[in-house]
C-alpha distance (Angstrom), angle and dihedral (degrees) to the residues before:
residue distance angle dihedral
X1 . . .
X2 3.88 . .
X3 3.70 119.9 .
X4 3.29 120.2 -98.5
X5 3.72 117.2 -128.2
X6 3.94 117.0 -156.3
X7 3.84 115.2 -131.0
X8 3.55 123.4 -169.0
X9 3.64 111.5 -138.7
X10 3.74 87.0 -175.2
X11 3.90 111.7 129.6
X12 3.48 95.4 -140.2
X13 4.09 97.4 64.4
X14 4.01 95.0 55.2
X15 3.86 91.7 68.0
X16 3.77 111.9 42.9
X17 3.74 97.3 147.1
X18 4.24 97.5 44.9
X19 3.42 112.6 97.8
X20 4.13 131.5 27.6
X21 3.68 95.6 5.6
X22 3.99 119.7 -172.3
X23 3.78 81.7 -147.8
X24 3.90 139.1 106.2
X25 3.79 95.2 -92.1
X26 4.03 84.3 179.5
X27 3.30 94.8 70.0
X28 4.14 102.4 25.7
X29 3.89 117.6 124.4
X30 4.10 106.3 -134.0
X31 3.62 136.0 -167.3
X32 3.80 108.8 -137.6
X33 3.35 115.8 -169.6
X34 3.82 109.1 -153.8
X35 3.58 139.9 164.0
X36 3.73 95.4 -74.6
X37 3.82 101.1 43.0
X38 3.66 130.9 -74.9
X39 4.16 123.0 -25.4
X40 3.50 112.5 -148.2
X41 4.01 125.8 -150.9
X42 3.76 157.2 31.1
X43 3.62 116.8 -23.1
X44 3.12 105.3 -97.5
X45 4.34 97.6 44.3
X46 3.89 76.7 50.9
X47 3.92 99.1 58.5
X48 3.70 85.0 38.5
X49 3.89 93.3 58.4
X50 3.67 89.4 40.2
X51 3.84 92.4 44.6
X52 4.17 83.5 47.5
X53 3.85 90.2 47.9
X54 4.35 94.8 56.6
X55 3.71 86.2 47.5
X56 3.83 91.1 51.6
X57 4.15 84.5 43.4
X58 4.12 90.5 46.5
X59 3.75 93.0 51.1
X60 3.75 85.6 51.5
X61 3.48 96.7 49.1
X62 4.06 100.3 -122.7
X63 4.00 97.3 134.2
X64 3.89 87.5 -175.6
X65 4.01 100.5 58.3
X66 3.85 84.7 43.1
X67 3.50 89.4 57.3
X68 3.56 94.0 44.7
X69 3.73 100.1 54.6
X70 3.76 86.7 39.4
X71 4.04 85.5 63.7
X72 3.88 90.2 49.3
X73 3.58 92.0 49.0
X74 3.74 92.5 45.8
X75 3.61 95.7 48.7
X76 4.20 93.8 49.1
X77 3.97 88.1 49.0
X78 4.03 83.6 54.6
X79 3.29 92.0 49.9
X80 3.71 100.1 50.3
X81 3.71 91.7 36.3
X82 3.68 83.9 62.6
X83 3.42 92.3 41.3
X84 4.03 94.4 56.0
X85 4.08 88.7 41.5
X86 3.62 90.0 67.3
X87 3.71 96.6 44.0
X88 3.53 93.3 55.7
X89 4.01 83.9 44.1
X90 3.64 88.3 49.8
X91 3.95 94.1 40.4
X92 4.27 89.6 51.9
X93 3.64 92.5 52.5
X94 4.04 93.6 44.2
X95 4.30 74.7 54.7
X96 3.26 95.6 48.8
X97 3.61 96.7 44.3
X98 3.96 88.7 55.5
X99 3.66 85.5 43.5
X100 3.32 95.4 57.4
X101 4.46 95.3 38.3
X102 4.06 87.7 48.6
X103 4.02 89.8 49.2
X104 4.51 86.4 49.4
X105 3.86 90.2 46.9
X106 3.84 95.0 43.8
X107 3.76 87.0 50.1
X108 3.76 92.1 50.4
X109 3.66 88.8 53.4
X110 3.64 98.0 54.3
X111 3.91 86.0 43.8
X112 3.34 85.2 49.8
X113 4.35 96.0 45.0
X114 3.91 82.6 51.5
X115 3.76 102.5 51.7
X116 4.03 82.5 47.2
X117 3.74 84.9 50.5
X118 3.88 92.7 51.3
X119 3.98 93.3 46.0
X120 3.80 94.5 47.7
X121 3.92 83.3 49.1
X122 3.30 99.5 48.5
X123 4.39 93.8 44.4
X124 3.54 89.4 45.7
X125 4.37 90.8 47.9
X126 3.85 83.5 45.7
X127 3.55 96.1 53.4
X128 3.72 100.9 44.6
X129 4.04 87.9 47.6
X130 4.17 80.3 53.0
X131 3.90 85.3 39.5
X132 3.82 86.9 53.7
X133 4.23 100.6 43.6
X134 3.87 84.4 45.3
X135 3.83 90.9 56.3
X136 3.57 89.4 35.8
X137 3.69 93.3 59.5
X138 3.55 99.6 39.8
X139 4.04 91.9 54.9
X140 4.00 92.7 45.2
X141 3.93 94.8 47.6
X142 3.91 103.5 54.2
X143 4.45 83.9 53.5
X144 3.46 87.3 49.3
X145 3.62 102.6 51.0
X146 4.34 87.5 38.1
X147 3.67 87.6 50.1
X148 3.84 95.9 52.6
X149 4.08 99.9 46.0
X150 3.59 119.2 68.8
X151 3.53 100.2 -177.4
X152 3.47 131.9 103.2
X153 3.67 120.5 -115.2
X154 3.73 120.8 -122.0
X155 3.62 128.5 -152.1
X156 3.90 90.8 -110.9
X157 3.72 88.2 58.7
X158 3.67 97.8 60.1
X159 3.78 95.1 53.7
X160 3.71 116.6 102.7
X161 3.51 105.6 -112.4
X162 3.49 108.6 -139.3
X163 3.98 120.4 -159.5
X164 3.94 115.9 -125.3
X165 3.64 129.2 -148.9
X166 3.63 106.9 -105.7
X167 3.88 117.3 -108.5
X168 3.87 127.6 -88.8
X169 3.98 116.4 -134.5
X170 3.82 106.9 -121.4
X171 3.55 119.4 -112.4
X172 3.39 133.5 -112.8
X173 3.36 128.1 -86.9
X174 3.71 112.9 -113.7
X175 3.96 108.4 -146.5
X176 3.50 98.8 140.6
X177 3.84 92.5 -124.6
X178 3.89 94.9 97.0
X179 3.76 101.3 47.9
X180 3.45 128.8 60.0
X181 4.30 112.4 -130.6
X182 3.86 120.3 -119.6
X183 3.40 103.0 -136.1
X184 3.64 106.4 80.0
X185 3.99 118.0 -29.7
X186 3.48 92.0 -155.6
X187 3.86 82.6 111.6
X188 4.06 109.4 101.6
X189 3.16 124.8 -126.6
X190 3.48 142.3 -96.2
X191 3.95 118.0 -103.5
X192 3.57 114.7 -135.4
């Protein structure tokens, strides 16, 4: 027995795509079927042809066909009218959306530039208050210390004394007169 294939005959399943399409309807390749066969194309070579057809049916005198085609045309230049008003919508709010993420990031930045501009301000206000103790110090210690001595200084004071290794005892002289050898001392010795 053969298998048995289901076919929907419902009207609804043999155009998917007609209708409100998430597509680019711009650029979309339809099959019109008009009065004179099927018209082939984008929307706008498909209002052309139809627009190309009712002058071909005006010229020939048939009012109705001109009509007709006229319809066709008018309802594809609907369609892509509609088609490029929400892709401008679309395109504004992609704008807007930068608009709006450039404005957040050039506010961080200048949040950013001031917080710099606060830390640098505060380093350099800590390190002329440091500048200023340091300067402070050194000025008050050289009184203090000229205050408290009453002596005069002498020119061997203001040397830099300079430590010195200590000295090394020389060592003796080895002659082999003064000691007497290890290996045998059956040697005699020396008379002085």
């Amino acid at each position: 027995m053969k298998p048995q294939r289901s076919r929907s005959r419902n009207k609804n399943n043999r155009n998917r795509n007609t209708g409100n399409q998430g597509g680019n309807v711009v650029n979309r390749v339809f099959d019109s079927s008009g009065p004179e066969g099927k018209v082939r194309g984008t929307p706008s070579q498909v209002i052309e042809k139809y627009n190309q057809l009712a002058r071909d049916a005006q010229l020939s005198n048939d009012r109705v066909a001109m009509e007709s085609f006229q319809q066709h045309a008018e309802h594809y230049l609907r369609m892509l009218s509609e088609a490029q008003k929400e892709a401008d919508a679309k395109r504004e709010e992609q704008e807007r959306q930068n608009r709006e993420r450039q404005a957040e990031r050039d506010e961080q930045e200048r949040l950013n530039r001031e917080r710099q501009a606060e830390r640098d301000r505060e380093r350099n206000e800590r390190e002329a208050q440091q500048q200023a103790e340091e300067e402070k110090a050194a000025s008050e210690q050289p009184e203090a210390v000229e205050e408290a001595s009453t002596l005069v200084e002498t020119p061997e004071e203001s040397k830099p004394k300079t430590r010195r290794a200590p000295r090394r005892k020389p060592r003796p002289k080895d002659d082999g007169s003064e000691a007497p050898k290890a290996d045998g001392g059956d040697q005699p010795e020396a008379a002085e």
